[in-house]
BAKE-917831 format. One record per residue (C-alpha): residue in one letter; x, y, z. Coordinates in pm, 1 decimal. Layout:
BEGIN
+--------+----------+----------+----------+
! residu !       xx !       yy !       zz !
+--------+----------+----------+----------+
!      a !        X !        Y !        Z !
...
+--------+----------+----------+----------+
***
This chain:
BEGIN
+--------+----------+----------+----------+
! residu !       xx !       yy !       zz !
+--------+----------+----------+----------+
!      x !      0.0 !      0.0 !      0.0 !
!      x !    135.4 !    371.9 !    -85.2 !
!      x !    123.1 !    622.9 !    173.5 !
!      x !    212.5 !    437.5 !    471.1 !
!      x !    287.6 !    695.9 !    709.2 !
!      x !     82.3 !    991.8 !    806.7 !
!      x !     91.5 !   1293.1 !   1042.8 !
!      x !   -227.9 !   1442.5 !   1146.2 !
!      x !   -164.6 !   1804.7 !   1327.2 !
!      x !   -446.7 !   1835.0 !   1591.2 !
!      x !   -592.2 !   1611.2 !   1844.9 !
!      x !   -947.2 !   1743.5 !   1887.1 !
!      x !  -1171.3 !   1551.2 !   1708.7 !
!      x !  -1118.0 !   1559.5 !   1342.4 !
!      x !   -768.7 !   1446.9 !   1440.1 !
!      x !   -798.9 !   1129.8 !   1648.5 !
!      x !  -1160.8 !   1054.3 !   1447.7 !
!      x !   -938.8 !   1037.3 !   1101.0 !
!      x !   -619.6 !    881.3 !   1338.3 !
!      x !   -905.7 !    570.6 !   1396.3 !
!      x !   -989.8 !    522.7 !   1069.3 !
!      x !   -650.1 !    506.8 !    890.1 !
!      x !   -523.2 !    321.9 !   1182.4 !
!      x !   -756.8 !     68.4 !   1110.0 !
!      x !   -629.4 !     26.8 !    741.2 !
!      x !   -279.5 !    -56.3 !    852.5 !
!      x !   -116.6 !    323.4 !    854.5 !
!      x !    137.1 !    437.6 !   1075.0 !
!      x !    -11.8 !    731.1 !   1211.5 !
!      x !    147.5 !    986.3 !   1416.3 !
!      x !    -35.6 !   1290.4 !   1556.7 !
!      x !     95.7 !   1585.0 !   1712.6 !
!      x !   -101.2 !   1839.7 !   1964.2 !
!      x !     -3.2 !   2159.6 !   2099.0 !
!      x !   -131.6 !   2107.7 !   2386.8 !
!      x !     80.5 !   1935.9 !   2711.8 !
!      x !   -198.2 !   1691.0 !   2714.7 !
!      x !   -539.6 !   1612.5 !   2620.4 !
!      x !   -757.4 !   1902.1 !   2631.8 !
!      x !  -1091.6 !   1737.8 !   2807.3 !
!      x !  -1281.8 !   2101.5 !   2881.8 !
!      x !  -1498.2 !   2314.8 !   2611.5 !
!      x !  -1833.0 !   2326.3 !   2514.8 !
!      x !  -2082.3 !   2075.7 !   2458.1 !
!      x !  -2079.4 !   2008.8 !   2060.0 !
!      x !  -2399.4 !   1792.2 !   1899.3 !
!      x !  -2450.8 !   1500.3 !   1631.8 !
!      x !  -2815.6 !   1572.6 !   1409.5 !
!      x !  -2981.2 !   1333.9 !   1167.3 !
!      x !  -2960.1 !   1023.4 !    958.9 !
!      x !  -2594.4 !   1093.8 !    863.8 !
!      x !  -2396.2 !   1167.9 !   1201.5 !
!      x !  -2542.4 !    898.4 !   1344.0 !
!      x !  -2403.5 !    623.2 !   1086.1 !
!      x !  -2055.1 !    773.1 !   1154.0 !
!      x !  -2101.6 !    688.0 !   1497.1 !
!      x !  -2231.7 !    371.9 !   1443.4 !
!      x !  -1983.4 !    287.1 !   1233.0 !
!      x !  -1690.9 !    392.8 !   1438.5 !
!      x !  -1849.1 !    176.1 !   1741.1 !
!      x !  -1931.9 !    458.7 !   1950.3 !
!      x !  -2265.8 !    533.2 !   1961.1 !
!      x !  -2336.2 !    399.3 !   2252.1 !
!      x !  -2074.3 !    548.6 !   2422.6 !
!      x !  -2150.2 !    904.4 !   2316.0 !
!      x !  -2548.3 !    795.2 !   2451.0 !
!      x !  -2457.0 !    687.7 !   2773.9 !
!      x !  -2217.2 !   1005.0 !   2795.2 !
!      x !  -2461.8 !   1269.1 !   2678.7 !
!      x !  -2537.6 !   1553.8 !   2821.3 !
!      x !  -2943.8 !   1596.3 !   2896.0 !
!      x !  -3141.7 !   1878.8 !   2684.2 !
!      x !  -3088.3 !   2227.5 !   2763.0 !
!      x !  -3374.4 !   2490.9 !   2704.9 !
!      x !  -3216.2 !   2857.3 !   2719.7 !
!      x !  -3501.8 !   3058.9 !   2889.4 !
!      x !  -3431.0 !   3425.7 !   2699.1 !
!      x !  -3455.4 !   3643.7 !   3023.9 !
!      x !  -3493.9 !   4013.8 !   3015.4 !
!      x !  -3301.0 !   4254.9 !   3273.0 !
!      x !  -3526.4 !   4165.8 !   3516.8 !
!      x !  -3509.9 !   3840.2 !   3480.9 !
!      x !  -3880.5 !   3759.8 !   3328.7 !
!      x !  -3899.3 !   3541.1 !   3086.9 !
!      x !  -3887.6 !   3624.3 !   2673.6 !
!      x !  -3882.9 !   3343.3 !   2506.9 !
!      x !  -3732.9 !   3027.1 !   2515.0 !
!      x !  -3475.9 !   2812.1 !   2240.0 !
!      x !  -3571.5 !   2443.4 !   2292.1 !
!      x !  -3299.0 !   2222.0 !   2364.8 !
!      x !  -3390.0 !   2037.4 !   2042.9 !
!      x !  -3282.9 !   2331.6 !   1847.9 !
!      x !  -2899.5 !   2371.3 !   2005.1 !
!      x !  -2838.1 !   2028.4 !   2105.4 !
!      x !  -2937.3 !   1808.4 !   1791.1 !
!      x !  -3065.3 !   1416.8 !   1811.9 !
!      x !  -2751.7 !   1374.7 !   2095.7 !
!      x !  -2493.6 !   1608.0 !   2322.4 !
!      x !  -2200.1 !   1539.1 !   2466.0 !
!      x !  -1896.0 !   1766.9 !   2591.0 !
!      x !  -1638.2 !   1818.7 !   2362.2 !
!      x !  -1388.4 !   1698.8 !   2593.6 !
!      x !  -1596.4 !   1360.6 !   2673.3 !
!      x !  -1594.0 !   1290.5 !   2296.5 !
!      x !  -1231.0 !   1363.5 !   2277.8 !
!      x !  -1159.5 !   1139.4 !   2510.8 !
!      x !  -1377.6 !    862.7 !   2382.7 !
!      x !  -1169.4 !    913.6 !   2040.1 !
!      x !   -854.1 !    912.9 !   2214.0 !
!      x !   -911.2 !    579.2 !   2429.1 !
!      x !   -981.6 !    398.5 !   2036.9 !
!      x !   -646.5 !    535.6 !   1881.2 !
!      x !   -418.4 !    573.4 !   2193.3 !
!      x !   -268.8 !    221.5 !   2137.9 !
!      x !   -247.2 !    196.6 !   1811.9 !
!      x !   -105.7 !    594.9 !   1709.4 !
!      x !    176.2 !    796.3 !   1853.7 !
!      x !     62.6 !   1079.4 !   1973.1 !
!      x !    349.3 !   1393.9 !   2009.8 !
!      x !    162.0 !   1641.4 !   2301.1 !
!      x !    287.0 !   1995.5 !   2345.1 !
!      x !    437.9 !   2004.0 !   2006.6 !
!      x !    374.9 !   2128.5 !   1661.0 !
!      x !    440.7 !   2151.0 !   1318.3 !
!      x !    677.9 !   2480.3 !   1199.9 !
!      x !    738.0 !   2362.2 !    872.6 !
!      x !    660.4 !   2182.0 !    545.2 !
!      x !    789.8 !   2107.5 !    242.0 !
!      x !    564.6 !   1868.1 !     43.9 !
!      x !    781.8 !   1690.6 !   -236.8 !
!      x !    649.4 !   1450.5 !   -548.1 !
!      x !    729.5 !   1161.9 !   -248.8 !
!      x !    675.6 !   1289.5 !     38.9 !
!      x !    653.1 !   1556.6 !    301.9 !
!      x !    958.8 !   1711.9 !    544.5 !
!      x !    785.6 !   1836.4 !    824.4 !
!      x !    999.2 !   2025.9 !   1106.3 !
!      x !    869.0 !   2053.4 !   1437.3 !
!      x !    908.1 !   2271.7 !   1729.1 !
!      x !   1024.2 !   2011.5 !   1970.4 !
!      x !   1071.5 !   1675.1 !   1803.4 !
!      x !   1309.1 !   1581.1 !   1543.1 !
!      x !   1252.0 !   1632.1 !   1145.9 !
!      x !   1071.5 !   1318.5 !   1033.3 !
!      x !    901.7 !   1276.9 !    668.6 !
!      x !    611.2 !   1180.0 !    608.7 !
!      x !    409.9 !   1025.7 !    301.8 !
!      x !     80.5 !   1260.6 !    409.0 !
!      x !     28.8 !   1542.7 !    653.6 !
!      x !   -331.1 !   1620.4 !    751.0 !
!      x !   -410.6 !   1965.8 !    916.1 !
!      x !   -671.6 !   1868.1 !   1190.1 !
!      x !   -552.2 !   2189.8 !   1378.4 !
!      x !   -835.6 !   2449.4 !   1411.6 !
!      x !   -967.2 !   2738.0 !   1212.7 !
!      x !   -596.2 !   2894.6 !   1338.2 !
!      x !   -467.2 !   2584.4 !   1119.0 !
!      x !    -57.2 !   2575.3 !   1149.2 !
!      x !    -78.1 !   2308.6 !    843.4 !
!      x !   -324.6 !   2546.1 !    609.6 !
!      x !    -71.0 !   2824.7 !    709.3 !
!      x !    279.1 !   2638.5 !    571.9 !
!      x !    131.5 !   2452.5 !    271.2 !
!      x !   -196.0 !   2645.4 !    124.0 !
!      x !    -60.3 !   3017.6 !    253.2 !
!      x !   -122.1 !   3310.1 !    566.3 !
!      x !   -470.6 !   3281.4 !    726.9 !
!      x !   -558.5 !   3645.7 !    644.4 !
!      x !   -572.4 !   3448.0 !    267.4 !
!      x !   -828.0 !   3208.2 !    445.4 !
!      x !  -1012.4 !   3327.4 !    723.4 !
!      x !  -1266.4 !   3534.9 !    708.9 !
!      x !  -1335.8 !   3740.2 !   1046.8 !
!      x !  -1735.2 !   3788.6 !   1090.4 !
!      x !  -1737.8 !   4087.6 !   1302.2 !
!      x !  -1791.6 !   3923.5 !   1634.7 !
!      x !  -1609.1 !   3787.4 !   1969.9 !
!      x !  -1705.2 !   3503.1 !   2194.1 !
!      x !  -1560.7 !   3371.3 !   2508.2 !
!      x !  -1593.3 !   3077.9 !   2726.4 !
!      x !  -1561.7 !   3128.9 !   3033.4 !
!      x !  -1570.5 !   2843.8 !   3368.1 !
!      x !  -1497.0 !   2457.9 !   3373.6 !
!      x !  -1715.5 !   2213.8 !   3262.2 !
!      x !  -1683.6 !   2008.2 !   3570.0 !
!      x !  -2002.4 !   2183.7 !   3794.2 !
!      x !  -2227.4 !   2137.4 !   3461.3 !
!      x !  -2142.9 !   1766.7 !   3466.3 !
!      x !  -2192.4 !   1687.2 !   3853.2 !
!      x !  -2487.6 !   1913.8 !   3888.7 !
!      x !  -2714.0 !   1694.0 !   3635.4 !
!      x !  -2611.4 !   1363.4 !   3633.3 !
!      x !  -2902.0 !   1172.8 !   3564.8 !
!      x !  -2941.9 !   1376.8 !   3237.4 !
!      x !  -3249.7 !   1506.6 !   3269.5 !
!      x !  -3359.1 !   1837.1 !   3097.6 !
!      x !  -3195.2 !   2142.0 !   3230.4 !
!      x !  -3230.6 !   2501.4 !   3163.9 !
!      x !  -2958.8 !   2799.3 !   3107.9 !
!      x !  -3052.8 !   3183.6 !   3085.9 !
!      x !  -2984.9 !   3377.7 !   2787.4 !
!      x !  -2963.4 !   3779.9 !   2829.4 !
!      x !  -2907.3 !   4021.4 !   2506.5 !
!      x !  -2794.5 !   4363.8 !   2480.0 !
!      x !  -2821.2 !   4543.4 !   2090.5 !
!      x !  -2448.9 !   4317.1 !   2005.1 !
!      x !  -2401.5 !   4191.5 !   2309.3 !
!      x !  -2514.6 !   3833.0 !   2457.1 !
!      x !  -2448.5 !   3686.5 !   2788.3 !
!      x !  -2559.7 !   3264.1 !   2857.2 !
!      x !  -2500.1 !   3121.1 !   3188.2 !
!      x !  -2583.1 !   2769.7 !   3302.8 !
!      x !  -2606.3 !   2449.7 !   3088.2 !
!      x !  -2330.5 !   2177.7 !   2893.8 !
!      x !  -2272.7 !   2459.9 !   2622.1 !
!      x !  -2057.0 !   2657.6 !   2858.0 !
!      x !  -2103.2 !   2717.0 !   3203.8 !
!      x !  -2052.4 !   3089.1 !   3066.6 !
!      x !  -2073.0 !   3217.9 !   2692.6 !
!      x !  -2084.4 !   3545.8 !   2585.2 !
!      x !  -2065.5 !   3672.1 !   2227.7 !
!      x !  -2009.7 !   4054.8 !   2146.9 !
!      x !  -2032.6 !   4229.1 !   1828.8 !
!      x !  -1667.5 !   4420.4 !   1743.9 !
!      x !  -1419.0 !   4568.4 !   1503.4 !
!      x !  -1125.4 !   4303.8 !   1466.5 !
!      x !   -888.7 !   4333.0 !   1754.9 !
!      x !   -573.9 !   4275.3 !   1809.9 !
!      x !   -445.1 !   4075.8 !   2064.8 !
!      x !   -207.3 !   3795.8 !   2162.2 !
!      x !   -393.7 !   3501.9 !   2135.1 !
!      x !   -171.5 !   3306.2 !   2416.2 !
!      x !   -203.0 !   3525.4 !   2689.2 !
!      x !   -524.6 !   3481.6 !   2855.6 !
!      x !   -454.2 !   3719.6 !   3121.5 !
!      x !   -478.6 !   4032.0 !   2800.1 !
!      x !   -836.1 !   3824.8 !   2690.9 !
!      x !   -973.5 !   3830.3 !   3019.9 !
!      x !   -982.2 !   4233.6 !   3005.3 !
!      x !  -1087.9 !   4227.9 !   2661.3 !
!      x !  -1376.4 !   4062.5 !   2791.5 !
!      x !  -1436.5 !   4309.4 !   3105.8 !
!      x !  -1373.0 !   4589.7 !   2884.9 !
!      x !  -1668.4 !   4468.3 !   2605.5 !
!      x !  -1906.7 !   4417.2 !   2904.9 !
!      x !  -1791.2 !   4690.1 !   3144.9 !
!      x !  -2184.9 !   4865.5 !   3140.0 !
!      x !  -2368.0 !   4602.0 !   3086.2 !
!      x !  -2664.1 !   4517.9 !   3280.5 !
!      x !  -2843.5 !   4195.1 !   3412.8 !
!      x !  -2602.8 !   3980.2 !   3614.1 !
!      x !  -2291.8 !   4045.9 !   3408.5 !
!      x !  -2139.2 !   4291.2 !   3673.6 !
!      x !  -2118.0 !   3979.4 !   3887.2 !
!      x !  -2003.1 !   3756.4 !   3640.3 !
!      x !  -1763.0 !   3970.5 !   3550.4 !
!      x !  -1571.9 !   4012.4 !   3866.7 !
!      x !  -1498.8 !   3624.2 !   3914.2 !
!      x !  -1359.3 !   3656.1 !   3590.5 !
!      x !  -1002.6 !   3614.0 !   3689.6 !
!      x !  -1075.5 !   3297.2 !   3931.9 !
!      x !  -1243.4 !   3104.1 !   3641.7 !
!      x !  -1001.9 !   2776.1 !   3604.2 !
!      x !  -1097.2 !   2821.4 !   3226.3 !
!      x !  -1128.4 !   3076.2 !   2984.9 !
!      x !  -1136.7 !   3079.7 !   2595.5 !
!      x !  -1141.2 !   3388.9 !   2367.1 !
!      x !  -1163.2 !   3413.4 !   2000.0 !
!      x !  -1308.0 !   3520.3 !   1677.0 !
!      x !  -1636.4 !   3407.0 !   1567.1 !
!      x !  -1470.8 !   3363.9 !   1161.5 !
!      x !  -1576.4 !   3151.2 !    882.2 !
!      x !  -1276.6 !   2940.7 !    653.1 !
!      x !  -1317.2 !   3015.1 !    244.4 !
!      x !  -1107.4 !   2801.6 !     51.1 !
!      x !  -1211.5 !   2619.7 !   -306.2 !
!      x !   -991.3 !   2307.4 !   -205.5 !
!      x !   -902.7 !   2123.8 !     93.7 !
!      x !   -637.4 !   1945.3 !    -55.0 !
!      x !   -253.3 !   1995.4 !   -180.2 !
!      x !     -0.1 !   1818.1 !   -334.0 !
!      x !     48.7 !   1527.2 !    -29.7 !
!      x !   -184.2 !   1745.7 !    234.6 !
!      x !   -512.6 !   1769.6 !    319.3 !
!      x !   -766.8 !   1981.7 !    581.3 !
!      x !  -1047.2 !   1852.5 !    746.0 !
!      x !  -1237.9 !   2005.9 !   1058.9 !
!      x !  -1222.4 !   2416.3 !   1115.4 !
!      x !   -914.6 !   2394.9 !    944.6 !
!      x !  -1111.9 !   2340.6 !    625.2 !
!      x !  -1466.9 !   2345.0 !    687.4 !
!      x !  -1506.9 !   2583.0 !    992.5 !
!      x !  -1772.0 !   2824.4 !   1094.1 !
!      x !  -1768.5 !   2954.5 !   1465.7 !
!      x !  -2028.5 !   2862.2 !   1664.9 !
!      x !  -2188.3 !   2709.4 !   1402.5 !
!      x !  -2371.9 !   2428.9 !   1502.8 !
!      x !  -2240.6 !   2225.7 !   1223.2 !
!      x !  -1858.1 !   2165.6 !   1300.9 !
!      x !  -1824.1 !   1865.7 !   1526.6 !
!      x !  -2059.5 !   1624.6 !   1225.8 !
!      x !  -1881.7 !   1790.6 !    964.1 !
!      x !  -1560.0 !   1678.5 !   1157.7 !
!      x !  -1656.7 !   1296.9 !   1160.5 !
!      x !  -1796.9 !   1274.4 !    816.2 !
!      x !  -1490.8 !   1441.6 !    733.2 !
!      x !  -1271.7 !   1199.5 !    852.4 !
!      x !  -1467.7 !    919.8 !    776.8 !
!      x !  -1515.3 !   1032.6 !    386.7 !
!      x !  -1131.3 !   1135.5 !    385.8 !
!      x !  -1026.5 !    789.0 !    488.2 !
!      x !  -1252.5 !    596.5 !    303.6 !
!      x !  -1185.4 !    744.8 !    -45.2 !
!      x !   -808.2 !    664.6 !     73.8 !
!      x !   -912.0 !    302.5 !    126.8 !
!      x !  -1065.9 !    284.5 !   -192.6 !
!      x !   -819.8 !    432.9 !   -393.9 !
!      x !   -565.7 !    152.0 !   -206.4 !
!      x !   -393.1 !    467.8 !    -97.5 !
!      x !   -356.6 !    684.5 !   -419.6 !
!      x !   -395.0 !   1028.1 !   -250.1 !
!      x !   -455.8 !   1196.6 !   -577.9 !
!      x !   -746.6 !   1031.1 !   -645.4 !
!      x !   -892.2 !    976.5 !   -310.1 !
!      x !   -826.3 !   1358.9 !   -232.0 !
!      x !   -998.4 !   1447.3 !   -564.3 !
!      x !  -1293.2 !   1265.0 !   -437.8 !
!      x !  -1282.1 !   1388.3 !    -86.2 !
!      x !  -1293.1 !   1754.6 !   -247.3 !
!      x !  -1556.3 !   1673.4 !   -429.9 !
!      x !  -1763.9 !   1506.3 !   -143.7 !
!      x !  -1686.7 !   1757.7 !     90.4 !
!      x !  -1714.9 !   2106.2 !    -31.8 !
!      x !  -2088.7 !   1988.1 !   -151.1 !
!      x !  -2159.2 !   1850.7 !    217.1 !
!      x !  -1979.3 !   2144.0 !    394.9 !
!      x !  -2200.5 !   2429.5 !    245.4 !
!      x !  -2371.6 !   2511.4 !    551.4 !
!      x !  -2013.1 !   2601.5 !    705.6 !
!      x !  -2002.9 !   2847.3 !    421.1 !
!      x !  -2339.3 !   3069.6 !    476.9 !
!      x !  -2381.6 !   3304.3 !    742.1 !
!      x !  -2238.8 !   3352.7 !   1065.7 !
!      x !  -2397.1 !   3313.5 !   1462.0 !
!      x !  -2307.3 !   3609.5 !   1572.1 !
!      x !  -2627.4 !   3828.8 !   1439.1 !
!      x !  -2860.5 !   3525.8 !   1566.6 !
!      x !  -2695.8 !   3520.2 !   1923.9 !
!      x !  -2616.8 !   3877.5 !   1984.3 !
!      x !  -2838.4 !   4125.2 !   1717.5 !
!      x !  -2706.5 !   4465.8 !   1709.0 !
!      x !  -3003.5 !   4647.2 !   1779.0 !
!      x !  -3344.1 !   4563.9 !   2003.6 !
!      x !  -3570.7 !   4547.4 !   1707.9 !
!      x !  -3357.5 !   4290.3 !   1557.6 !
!      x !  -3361.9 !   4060.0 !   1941.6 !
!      x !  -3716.6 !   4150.6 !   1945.5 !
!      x !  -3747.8 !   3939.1 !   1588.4 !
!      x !  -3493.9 !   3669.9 !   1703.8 !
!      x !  -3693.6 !   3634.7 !   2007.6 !
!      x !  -4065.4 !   3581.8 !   1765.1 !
!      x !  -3892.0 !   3349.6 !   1590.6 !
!      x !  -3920.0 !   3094.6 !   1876.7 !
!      x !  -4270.0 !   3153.7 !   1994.8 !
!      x !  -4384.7 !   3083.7 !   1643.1 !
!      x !  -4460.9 !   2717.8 !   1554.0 !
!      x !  -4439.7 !   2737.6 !   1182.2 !
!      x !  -4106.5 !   2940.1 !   1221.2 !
!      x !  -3910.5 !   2695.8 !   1458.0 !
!      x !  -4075.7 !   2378.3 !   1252.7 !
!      x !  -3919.1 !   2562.7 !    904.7 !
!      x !  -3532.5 !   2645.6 !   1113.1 !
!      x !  -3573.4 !   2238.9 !   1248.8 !
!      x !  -3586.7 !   2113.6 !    874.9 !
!      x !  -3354.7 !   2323.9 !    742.1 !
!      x !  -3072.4 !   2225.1 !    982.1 !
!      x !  -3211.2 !   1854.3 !    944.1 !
!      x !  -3155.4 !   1890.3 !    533.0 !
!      x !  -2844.7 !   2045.8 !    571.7 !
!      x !  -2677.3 !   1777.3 !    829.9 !
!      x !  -2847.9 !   1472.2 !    607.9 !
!      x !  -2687.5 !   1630.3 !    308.5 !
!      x !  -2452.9 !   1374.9 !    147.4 !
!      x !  -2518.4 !   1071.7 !     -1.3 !
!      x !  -2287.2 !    855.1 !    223.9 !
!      x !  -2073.9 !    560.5 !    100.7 !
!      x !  -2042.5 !    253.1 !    278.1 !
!      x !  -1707.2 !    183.3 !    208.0 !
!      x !  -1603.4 !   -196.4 !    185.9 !
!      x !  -1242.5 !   -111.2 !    251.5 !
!      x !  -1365.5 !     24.1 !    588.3 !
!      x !  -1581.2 !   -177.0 !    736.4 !
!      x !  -1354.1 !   -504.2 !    662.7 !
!      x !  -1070.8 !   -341.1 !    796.2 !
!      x !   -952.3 !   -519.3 !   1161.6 !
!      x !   -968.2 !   -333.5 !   1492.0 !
!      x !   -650.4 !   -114.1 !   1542.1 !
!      x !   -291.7 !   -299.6 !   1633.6 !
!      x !     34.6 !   -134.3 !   1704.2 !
!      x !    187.9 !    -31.7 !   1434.1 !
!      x !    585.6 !     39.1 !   1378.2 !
!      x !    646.1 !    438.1 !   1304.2 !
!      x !    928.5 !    599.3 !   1139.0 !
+--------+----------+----------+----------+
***
């Protein structure tokens, strides 16, 4: 078989969900994380329809990702004073299944652990992709080469940077901010027989504040021009924050002045990736560093059917990347649409009080929130999806030598 070894940058999801696959079919697979170690916190992130659940199936964990699913969450829209607006049924931001990002990393990581070598707190600084193969220098580790390199490394990609060109080229900032703010740990304990739960959501004209629920403990989202700002220091993010929110009403004073205890805080761009082709010479992108939208509600399935579409057409092309990236191209840019229209930040945080009013009707109309349910139901079913011999024969993962 060509192509034996591979590097995947990025173990998320999209990393260690295409790590299982072509693990599977006998690769040597190496994947390398920035991160010291796994990163088990975040968000809860959602499978929807016919199609995500297949991928599951078909990796083996759907069960797992059942019996480690978070329960429904209905955000109660709140005014000020706390009475209640409206409400955004847990149906609507939690799909068919939830599950904390972290949980389904880790489920991901248990099923490749053994048979991958994962490189944590490292990452890839340079590429040079070659007729046979790619040189890839890291920050740590030693030079190694590689047959294929797959970016798996975030919307702030390090592998779309070296080989496709700078992010300004690729990523397209929509003119809001969120942040994440608290650990995921108190959401877990405090509903652990996952039933339905409730979170509040308050709005400001471009400004929105959630607290409670699996999504984050805290999320805000803020309309802004583009700052700038170093995205490793958190301490420099945290005031960013304060400084967005420093009159707002409701109970963001309070929230705001435990801001420096919280054991975990995330800041970034709400931005949307726009690139004709995921694919280059001997590397490919799947996840946000291809397909991503922030705060979509789209980017954990595309992920998996990512990974699972990438490696199949690999498997079927007995390892001719030129053909099976052709294909996955193809596939993908079709299936990935959704990623490509529109942006969250208006629908969570409207710049003006007529436009929250309308968000708000939106939800206390049936025939409105029955038309939003089948649109996001045609757009995650969207791809007619191959049941790939080469797959399902292949054995369970076994250690394999790398370079």
């Amino acid at each position: 078989m060509p192509n034996r070894t591979v590097l995947i940058s990025g173990a998320s999801i999209a990393g260690p969900a295409l790590a299982f696959w072509l693990s599977r079919c006998g690769y040597a697979v190496t994947v390398v994380e920035r991160a010291p170690d796994l990163r088990l916190g975040g968000q809860a992130v959602d499978f929807k329809g016919e199609v995500h659940r297949k991928v599951l199936e078909r990796m083996g964990i759907l069960d797992e990702v059942h019996r480690r699913q978070t329960g429904k969450t209905d955000l109660l829209i709140v005014d000020e004073r706390d009475r209640h607006v409206a409400t955004i049924p847990g149906e609507f931001i939690g799909g068919d299944v939830e599950i904390l990002r972290g949980d389904l990393t880790e489920i991901l990581y248990e099923r490749t652990v053994d048979s991958c070598e994962y490189l944590f707190g490292d990452s890839v600084t340079a590429l040079v992709d070659t007729e046979s193969g790619v040189e890839v220098t890291f920050e740590k580790s030693d030079a190694r080469r590689f047959d294929l390199v797959f970016g798996a490394d975030g919307i702030h990609s390090a592998v779309r940077r070296h080989r496709f060109g700078p992010e300004e080229d690729f990523v397209r900032f929509l003119g809001y901010y969120y942040a994440v703010v608290g650990s995921t740990d108190a959401v877990s304990e405090a509903a652990p027989d996952k039933e339905r739960a409730t979170g509040l959501m308050y709005n400001e004209p471009g400004r929105m504040a959630v607290v409670g629920g699996p999504k984050a403990p805290e999320l805000f989202v803020f309309a802004s021009d583009a700052i700038e700002y170093d995205r490793g220091d958190t301490t420099e993010q945290r005031r960013l924050l304060a400084t967005a929110y420093a009159d707002a009403g409701w109970r963001v004073p309070r929230l705001l002045e435990h801001l420096d205890d919280a054991p975990d805080f995330y800041l970034d761009s709400i931005a949307r990736v726009e690139t004709d082709a995921y694919t280059a010479g001997r590397v490919a992108l799947l996840g946000d560093a291809a397909y991503g939208n922030t705060l979509g509600g789209f980017g954990t399935g595309l992920a998996l059917v990512g990974a699972y579409v990438l490696a199949g057409e690999l498997a079927a092309a007995d390892g001719d990347h030129r053909v099976a990236f052709g294909r996955y191209d193809e596939q993908m840019h079709r299936y990935a649409k959704i990623a490509r229209k529109g942006s969250a930040g208006p629908f969570l945080a409207p710049k003006s009080a007529t436009r929250i009013r309308l968000r708000n009707w939106t939800f206390k109309s049936r025939t409105l929130f029955g038309l939003m349910m089948k649109l996001t139901d045609s757009f995650a079913t969207d791809i007619d999806l191959h049941d790939y011999p080469a797959l399902r024969s292949a054995g369970r993962p076994g250690n394999v030598d790398h370079p």
